[in-house]
MDTraj code that builds the backbone (N, CA, C; nanometers):
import mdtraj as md
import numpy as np

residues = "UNK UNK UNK UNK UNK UNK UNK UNK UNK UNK UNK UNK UNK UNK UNK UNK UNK UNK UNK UNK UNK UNK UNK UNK UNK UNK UNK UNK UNK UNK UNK UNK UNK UNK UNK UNK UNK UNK UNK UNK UNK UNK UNK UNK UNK UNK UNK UNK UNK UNK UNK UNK UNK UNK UNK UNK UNK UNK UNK UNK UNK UNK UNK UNK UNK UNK UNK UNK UNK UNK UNK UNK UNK UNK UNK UNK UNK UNK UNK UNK UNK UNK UNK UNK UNK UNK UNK UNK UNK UNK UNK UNK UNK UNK UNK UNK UNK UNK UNK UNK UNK UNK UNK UNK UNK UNK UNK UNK UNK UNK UNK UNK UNK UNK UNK UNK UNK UNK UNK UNK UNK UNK UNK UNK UNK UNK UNK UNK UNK UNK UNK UNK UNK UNK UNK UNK UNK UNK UNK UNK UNK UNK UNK UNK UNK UNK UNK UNK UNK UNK UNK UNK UNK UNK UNK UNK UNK UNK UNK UNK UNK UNK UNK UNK UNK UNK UNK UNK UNK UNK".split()
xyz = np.array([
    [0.0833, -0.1157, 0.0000],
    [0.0000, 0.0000, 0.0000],
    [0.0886, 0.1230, 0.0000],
    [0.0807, 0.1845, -0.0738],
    [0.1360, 0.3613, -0.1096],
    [0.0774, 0.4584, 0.0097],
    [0.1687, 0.5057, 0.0471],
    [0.0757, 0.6345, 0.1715],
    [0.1517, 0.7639, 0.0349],
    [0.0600, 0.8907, 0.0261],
    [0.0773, 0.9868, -0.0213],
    [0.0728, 1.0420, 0.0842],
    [0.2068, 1.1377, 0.0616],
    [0.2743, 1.2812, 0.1595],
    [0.2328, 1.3803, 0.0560],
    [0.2191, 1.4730, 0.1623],
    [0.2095, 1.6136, 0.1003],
    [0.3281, 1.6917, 0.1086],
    [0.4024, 1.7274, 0.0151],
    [0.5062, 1.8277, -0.0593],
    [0.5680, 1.8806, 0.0905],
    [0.6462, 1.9103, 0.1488],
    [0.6837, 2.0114, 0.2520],
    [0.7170, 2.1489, 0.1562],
    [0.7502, 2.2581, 0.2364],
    [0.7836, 2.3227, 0.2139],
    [0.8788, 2.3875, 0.1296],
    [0.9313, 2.4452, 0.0110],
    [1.0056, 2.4352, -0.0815],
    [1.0881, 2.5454, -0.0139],
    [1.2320, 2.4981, -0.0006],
    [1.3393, 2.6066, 0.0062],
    [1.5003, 2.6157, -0.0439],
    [1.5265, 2.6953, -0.0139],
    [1.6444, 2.7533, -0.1246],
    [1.6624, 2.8715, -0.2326],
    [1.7491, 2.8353, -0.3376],
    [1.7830, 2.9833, -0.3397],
    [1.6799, 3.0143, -0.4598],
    [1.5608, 2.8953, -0.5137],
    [1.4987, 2.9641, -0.5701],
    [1.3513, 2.9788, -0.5344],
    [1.3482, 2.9418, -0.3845],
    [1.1799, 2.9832, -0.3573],
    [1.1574, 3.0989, -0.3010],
    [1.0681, 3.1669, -0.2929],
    [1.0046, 3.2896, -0.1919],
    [0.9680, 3.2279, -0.0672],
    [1.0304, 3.3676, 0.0007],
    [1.0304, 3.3996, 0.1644],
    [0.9036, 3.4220, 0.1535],
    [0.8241, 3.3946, 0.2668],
    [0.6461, 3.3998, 0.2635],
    [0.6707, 3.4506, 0.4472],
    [0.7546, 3.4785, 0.5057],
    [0.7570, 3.4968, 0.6251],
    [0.6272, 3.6592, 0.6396],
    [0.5811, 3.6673, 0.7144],
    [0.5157, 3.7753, 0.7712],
    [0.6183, 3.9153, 0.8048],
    [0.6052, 3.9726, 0.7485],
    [0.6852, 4.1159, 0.8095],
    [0.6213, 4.2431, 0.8336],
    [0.6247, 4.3518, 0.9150],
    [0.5803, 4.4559, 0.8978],
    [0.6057, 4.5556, 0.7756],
    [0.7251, 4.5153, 0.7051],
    [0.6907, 4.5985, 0.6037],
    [0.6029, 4.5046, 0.4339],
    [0.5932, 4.4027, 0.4722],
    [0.4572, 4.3637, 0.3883],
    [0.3666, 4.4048, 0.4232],
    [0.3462, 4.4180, 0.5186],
    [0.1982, 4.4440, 0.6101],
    [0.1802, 4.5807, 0.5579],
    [0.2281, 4.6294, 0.6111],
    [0.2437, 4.7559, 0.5890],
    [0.1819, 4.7620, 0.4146],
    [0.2995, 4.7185, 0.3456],
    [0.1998, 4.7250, 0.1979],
    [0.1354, 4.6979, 0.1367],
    [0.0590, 4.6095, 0.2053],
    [-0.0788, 4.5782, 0.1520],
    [-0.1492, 4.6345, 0.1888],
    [-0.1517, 4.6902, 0.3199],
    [-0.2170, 4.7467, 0.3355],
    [-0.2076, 4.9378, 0.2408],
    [-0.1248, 4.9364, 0.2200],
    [-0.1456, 5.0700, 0.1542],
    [-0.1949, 5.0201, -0.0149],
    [-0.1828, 4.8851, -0.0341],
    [-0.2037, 4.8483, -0.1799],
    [-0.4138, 4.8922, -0.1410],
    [-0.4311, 4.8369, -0.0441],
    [-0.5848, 4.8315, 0.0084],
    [-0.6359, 4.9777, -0.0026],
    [-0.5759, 5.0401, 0.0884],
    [-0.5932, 5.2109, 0.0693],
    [-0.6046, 5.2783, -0.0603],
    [-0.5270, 5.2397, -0.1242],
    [-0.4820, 5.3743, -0.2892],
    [-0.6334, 5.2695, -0.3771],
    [-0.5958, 5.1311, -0.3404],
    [-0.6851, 5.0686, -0.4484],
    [-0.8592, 5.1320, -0.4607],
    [-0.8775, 5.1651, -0.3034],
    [-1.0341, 5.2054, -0.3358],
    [-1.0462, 5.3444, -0.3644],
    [-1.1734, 5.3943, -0.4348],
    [-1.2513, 5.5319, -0.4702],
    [-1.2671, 5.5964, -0.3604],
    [-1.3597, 5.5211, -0.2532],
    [-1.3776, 5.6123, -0.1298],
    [-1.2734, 5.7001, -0.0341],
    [-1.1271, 5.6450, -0.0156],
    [-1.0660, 5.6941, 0.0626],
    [-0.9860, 5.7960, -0.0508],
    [-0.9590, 5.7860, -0.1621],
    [-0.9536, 5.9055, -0.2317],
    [-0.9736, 6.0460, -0.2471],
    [-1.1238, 6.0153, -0.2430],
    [-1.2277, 6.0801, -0.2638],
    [-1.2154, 6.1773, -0.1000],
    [-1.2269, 6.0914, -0.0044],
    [-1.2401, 6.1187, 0.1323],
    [-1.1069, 6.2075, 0.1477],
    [-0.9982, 6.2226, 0.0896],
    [-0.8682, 6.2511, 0.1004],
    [-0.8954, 6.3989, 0.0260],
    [-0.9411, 6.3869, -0.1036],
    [-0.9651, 6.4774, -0.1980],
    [-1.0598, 6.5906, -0.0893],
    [-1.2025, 6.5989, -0.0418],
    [-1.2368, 6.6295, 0.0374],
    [-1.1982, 6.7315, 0.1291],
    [-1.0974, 6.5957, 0.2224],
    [-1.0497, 6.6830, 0.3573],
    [-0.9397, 6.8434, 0.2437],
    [-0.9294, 6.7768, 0.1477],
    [-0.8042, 6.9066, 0.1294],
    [-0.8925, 7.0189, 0.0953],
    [-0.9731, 6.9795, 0.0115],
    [-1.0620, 7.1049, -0.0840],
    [-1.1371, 7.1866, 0.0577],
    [-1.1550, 7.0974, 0.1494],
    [-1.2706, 7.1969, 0.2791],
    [-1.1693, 7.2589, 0.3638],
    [-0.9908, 7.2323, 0.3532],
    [-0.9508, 7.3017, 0.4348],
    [-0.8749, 7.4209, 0.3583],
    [-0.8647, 7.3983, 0.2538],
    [-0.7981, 7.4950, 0.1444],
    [-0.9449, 7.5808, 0.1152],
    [-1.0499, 7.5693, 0.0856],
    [-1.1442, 7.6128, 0.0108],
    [-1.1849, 7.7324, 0.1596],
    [-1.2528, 7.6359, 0.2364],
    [-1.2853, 7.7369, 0.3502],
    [-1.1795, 7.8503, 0.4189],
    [-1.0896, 7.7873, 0.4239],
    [-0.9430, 7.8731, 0.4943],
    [-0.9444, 7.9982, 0.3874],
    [-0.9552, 8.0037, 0.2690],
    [-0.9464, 8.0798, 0.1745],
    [-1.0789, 8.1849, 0.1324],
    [-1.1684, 8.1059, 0.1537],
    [-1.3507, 8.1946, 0.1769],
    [-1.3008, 8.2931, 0.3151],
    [-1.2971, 8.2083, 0.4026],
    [-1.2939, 8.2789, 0.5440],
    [-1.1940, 8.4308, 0.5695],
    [-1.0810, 8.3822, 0.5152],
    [-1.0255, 8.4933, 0.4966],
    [-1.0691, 8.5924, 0.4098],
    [-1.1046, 8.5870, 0.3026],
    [-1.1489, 8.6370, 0.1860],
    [-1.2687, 8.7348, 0.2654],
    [-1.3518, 8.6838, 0.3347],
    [-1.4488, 8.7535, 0.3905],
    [-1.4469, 8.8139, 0.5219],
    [-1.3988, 8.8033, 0.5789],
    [-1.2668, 8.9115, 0.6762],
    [-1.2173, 9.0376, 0.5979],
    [-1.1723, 8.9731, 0.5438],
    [-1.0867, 9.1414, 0.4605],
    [-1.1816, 9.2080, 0.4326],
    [-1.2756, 9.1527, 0.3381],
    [-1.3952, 9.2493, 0.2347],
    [-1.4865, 9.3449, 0.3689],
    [-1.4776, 9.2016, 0.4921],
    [-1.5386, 9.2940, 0.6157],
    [-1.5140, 9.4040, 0.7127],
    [-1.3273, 9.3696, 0.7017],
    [-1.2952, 9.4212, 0.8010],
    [-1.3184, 9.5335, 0.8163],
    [-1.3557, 9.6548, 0.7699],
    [-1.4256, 9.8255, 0.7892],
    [-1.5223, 9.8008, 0.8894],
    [-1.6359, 9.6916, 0.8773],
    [-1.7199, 9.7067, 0.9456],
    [-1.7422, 9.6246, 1.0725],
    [-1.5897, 9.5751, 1.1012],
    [-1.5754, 9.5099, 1.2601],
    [-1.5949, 9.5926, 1.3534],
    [-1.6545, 9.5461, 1.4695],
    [-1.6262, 9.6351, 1.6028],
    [-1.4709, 9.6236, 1.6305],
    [-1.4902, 9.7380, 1.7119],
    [-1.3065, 9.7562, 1.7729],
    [-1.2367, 9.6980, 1.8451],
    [-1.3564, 9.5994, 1.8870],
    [-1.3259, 9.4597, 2.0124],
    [-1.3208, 9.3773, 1.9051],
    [-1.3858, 9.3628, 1.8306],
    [-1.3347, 9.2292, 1.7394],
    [-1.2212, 9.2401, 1.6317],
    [-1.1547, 9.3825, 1.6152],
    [-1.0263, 9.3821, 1.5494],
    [-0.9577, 9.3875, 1.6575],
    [-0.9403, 9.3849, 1.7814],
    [-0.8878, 9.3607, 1.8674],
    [-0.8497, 9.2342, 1.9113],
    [-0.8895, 9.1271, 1.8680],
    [-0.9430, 8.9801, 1.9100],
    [-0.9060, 8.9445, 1.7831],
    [-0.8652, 8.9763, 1.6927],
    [-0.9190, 8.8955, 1.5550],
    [-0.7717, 8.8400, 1.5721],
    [-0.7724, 8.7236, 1.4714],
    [-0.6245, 8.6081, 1.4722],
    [-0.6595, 8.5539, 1.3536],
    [-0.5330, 8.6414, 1.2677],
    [-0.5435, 8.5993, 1.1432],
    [-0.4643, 8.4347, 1.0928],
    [-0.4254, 8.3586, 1.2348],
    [-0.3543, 8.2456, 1.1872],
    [-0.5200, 8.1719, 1.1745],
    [-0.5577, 8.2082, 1.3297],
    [-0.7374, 8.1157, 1.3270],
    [-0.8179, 8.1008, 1.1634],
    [-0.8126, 8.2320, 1.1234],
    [-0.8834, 8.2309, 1.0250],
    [-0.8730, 8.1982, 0.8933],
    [-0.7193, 8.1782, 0.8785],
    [-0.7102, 8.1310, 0.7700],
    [-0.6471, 7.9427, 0.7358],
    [-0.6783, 7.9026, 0.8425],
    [-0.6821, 7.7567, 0.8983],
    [-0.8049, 7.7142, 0.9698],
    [-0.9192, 7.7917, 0.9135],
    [-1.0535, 7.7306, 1.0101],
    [-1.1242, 7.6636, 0.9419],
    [-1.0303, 7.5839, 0.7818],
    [-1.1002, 7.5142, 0.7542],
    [-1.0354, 7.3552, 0.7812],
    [-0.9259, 7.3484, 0.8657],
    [-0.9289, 7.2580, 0.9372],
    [-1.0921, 7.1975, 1.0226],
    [-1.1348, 7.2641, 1.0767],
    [-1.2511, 7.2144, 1.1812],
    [-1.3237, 7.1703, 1.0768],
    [-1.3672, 7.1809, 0.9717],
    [-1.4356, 7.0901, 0.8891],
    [-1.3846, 6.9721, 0.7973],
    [-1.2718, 6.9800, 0.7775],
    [-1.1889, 6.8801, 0.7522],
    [-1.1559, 6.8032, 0.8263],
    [-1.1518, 6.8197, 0.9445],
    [-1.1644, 6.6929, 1.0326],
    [-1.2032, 6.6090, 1.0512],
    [-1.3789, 6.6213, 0.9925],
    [-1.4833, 6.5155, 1.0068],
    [-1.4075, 6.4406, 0.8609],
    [-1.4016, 6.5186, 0.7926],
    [-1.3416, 6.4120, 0.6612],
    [-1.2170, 6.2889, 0.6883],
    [-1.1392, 6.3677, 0.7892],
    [-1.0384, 6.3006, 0.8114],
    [-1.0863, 6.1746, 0.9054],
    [-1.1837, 6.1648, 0.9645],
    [-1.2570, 6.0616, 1.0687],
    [-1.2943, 6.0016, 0.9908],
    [-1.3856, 6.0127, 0.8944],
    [-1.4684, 5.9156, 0.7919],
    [-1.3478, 5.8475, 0.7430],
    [-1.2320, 5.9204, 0.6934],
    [-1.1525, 5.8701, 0.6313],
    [-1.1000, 5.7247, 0.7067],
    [-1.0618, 5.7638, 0.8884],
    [-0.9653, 5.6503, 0.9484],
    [-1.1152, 5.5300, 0.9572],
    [-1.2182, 5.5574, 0.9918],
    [-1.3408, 5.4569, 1.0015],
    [-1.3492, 5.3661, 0.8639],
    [-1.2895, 5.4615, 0.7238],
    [-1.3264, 5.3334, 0.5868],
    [-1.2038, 5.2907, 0.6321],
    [-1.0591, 5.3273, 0.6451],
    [-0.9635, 5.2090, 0.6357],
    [-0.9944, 5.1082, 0.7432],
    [-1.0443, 5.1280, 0.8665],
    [-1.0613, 5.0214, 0.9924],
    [-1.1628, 4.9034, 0.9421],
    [-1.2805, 5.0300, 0.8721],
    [-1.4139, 4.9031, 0.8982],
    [-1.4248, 4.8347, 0.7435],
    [-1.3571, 4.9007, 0.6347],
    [-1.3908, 4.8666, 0.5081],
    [-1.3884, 4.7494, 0.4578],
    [-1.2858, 4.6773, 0.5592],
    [-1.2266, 4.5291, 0.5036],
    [-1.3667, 4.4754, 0.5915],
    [-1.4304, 4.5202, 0.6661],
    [-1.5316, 4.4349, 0.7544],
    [-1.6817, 4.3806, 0.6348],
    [-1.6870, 4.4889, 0.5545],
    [-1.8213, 4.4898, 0.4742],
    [-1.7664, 4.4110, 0.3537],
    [-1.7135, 4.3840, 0.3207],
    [-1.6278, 4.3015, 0.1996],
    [-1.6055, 4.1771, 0.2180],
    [-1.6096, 4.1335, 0.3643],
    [-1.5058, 4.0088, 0.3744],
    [-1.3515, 4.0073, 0.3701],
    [-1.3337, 4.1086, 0.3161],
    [-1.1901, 4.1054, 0.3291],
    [-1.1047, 4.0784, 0.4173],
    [-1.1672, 4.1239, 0.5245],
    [-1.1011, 4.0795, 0.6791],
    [-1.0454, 3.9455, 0.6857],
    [-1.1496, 3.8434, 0.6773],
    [-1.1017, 3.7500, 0.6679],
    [-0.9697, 3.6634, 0.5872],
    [-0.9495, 3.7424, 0.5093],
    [-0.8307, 3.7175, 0.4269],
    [-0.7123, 3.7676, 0.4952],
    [-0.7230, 3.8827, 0.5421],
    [-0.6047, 3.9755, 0.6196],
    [-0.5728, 3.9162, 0.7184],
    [-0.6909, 3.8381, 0.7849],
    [-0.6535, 3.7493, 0.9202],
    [-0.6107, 3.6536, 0.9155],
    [-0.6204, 3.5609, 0.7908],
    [-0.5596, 3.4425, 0.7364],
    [-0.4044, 3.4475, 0.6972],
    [-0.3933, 3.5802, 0.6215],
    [-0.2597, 3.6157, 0.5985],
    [-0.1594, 3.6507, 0.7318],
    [-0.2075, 3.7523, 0.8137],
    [-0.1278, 3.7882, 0.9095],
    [-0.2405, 3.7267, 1.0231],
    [-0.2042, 3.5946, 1.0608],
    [-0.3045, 3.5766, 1.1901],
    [-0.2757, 3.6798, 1.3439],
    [-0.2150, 3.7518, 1.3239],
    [-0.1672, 3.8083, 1.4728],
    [-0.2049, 3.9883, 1.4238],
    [-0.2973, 4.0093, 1.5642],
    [-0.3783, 4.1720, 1.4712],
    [-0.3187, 4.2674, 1.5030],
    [-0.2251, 4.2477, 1.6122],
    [-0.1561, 4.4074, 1.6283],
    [-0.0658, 4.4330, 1.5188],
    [0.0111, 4.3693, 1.4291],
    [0.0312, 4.4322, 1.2872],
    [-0.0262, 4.4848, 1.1868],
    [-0.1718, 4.4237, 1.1908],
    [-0.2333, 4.4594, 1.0844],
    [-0.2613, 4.6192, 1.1461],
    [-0.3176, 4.6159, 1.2580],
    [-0.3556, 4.7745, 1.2917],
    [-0.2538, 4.8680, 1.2882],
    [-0.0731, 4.7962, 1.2920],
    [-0.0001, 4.8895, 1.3309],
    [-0.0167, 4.9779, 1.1771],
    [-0.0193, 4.8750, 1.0527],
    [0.0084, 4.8738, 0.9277],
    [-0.0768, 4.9688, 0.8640],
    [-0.2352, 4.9568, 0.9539],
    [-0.3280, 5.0534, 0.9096],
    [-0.2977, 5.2073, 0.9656],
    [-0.2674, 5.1924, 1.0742],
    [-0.2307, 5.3258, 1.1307],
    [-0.1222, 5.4056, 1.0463],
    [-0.0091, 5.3093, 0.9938],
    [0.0886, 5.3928, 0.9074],
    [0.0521, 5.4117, 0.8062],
    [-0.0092, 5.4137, 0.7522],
    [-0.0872, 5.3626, 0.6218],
    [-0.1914, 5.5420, 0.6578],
    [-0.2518, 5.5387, 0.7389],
    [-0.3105, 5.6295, 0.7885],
    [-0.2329, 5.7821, 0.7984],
    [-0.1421, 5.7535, 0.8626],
    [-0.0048, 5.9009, 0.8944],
    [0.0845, 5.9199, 0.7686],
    [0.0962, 5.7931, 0.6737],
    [0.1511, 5.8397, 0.6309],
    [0.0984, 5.9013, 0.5024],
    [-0.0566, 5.8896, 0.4882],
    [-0.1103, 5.9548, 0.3400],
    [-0.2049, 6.0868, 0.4246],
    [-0.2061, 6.1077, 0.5415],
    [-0.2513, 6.2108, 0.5762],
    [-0.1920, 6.3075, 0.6421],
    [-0.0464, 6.2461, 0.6964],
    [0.0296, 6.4073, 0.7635],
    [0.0490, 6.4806, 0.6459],
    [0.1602, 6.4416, 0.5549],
    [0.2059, 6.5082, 0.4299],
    [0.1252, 6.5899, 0.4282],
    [-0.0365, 6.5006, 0.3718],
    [-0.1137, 6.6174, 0.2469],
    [-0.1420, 6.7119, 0.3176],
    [-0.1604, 6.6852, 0.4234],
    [-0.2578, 6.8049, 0.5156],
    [-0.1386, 6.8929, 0.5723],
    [-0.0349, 6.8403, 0.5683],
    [0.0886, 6.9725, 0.6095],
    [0.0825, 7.0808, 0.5073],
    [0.0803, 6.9961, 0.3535],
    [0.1348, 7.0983, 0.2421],
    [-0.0335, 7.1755, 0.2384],
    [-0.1517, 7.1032, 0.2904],
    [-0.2832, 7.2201, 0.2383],
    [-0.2538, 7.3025, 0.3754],
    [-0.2061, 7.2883, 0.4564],
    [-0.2212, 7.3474, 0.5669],
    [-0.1275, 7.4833, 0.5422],
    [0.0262, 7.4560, 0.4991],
    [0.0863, 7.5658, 0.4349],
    [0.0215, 7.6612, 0.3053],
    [-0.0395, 7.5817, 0.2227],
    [-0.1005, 7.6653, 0.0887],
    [-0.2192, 7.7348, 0.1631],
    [-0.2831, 7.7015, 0.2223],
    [-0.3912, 7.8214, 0.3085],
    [-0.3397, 7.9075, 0.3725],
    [-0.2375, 7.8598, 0.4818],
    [-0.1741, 7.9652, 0.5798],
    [-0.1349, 8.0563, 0.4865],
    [-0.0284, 8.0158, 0.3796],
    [0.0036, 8.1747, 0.3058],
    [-0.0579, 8.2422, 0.1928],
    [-0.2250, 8.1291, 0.1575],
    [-0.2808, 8.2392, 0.0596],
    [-0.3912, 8.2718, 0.1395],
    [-0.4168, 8.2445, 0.2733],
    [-0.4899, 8.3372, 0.3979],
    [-0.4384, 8.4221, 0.4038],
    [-0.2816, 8.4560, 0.4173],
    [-0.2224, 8.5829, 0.4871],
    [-0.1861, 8.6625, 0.3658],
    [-0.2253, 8.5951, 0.2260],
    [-0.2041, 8.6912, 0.1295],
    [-0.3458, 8.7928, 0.1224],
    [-0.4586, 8.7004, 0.1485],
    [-0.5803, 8.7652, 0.1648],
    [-0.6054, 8.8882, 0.2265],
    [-0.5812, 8.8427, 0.3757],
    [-0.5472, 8.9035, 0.4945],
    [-0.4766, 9.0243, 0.4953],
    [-0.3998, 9.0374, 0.4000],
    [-0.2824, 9.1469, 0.3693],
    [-0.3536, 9.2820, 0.3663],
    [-0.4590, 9.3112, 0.3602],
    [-0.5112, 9.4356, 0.3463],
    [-0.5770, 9.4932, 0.4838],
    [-0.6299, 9.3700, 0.5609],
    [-0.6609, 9.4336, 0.7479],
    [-0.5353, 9.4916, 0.7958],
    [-0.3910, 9.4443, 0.7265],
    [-0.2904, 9.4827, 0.8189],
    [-0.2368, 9.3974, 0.9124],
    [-0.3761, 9.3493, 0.9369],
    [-0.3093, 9.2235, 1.0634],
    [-0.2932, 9.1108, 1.0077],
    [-0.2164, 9.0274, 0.8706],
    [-0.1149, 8.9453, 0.8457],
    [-0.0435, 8.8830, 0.8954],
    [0.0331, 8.7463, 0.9305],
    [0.1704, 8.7339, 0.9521],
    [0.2252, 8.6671, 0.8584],
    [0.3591, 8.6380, 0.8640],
    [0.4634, 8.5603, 0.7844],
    [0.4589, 8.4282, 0.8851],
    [0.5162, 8.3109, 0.8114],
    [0.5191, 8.2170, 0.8999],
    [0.6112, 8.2361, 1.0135],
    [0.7595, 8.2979, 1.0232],
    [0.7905, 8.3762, 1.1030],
    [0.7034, 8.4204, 1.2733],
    [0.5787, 8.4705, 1.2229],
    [0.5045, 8.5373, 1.2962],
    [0.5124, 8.4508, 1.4144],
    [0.4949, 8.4883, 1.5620],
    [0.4463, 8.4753, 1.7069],
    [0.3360, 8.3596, 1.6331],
    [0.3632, 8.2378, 1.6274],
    [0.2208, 8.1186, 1.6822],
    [0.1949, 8.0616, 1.5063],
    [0.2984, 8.1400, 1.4513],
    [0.2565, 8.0533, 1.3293],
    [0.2967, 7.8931, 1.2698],
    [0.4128, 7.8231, 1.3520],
    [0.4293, 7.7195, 1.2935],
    [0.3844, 7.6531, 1.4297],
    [0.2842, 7.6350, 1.5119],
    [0.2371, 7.5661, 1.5513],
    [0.1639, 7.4994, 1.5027],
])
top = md.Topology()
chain = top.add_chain()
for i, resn in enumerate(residues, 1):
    res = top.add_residue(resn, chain, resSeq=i)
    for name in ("N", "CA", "C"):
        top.add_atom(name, md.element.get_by_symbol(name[0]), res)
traj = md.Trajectory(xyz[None], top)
């Protein structure tokens, strides 16, 4: 009687390493991220509401400023205003971390990710970088293109700064 074995494992110098690493992890998971519409879109979003508003807001400050009270040109903070479209970009940026967490949940996909990497604190570490690293960047560079076409706006109240300025690269 014949017993059939199953194949072991193939190694040497011409098979693939299949070991688990964080920087696979890591890229699949960003293969997961870029691949869908929604977090795009969600990305596209957060920039246009913090560039778009930061740029209204200021815009309408200036055209106003004649008719401020003297307590509120007193009070006024032209870094606030031309970065207040952060506070609405935020919610974008939430929707955004909720599709990478829950997206693989409505798909099934999960189950594959868990099969691949059975151990979950990588996968989350992978999502989290995956997370910082497609949202610090963009939102640094919209965060600079508002700050200085706010304070180009701004340029006519007088009260302007340069990044230079008292509180601006916070």
């Amino acid at each position: 009687m014949a017993t059939v074995t199953a194949p072991g494992p193939v190694t040497g110098p011409g098979s693939s390493d299949i070991r688990v690493t964080q920087a696979r992890v890591l890229r699949s998971e960003w293969t997961k991220f870029r691949s869908l519409r929604s977090t795009l879109i969600t990305l596209a979003v957060a920039v246009v509401l913090t560039i778009g508003l930061g740029l209204l807001f200021a815009r309408i400050s200036d055209a106003n400023w004649d008719s401020f009270a003297p307590s509120e040109k007193a009070t006024f903070d032209p870094i606030s205003v031309s970065l207040s479209g952060f506070t609405f970009s935020q919610l974008a940026l939430g929707v955004l971390g909720i599709l990478l967490i829950t997206g693989e949940y409505s798909t099934g996909m999960i189950r594959a990710s868990l099969t691949a990497v059975p151990r979950r604190l990588p996968v989350l570490w992978g999502k989290l970088g995956v997370f910082v690293g497609a949202v610090f960047p963009l939102t640094l560079l919209a965060s600079l293109v508002v700050f200085l076409g706010g304070q180009a706006l701004l340029n006519g109240t007088g009260r302007s700064v340069g990044l230079a300025g008292d509180g601006a690269l916070r």
